[in-house]
N, C-alpha and C positions, 0 to 999 in steps of 0.2 A: 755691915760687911760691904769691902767695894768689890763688887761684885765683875768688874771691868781690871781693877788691879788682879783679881784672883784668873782672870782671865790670860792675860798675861800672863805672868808667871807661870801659870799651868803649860803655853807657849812656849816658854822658854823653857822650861823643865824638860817635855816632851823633844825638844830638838835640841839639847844636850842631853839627854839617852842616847836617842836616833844616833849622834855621832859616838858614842865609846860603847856600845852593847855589842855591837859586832867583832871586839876587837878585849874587853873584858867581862867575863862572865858575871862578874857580880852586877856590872852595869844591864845586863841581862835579866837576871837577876829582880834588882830595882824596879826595873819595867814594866817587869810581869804582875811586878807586889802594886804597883802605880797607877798602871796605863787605865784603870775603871776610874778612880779618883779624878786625872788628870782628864781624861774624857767628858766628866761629869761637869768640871769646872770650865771646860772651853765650849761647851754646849749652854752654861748658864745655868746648872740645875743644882746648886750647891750658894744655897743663898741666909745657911747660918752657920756660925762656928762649928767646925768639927773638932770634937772630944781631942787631946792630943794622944791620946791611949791611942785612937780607932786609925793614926795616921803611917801606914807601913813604912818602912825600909828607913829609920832610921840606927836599928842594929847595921843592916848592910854598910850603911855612912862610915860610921864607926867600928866598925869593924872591918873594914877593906879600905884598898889603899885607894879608894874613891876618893876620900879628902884632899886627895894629891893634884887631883883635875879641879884648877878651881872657881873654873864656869859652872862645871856641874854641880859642886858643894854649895857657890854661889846662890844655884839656880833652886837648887832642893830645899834650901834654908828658908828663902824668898816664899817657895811654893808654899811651905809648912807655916811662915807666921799669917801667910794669907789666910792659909786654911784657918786657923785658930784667932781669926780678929784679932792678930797681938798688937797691930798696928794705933788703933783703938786702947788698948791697955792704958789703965795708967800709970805703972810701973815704967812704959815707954814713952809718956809723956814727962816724966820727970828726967829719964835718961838724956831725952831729948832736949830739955831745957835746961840742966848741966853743961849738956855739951855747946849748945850757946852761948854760955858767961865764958865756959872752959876759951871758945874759940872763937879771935878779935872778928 
């Protein structure tokens, strides 16, 4: 796990909240289901994959017009493969290396 990318992200998740919670409730929402996780990960204490079951708010995602802000869908997607080592997967090392032949 990188532990400095989940860093990050955790970063930038937390400050796309901060800017649309004030303004819609589901981003509120989000936050409240988050802000332990997100805290965990920019403290450094989140140093193996977490279960993707155990990772909240992706009903909220998908079900609120949250998808429509697309820093923050950006930023929650990012935070969640971090979380779950997908980065690591090998299913993403093959996607990866398609899209290198795919692209000159």
């Amino acid at each position: 796990m990188d532990m400095q990318a989940l860093k990050q992200t955790a970063i930038e998740l937390r400050k796309q909240l901060e800017l649309y919670k004030a303004k819609e409730p589901a981003a509120l929402a989000l936050y409240g289901q988050m802000e332990s996780l997100i805290s965990a990960a920019e403290r450094g204490e989140i140093d193996t994959e977490v279960e993707a079951r155990n990772i909240p708010g992706h009903r909220i995602m998908d079900e609120s017009n949250l998808r429509n802000y697309r820093a923050l869908s950006v930023a929650y997607s990012n935070f969640y493969v971090e979380l779950i080592d997908g980065r690591s997967s090998d299913t993403l090392k093959i996607i990866e290396d398609i899209m290198k032949k795919v692209r000159p």
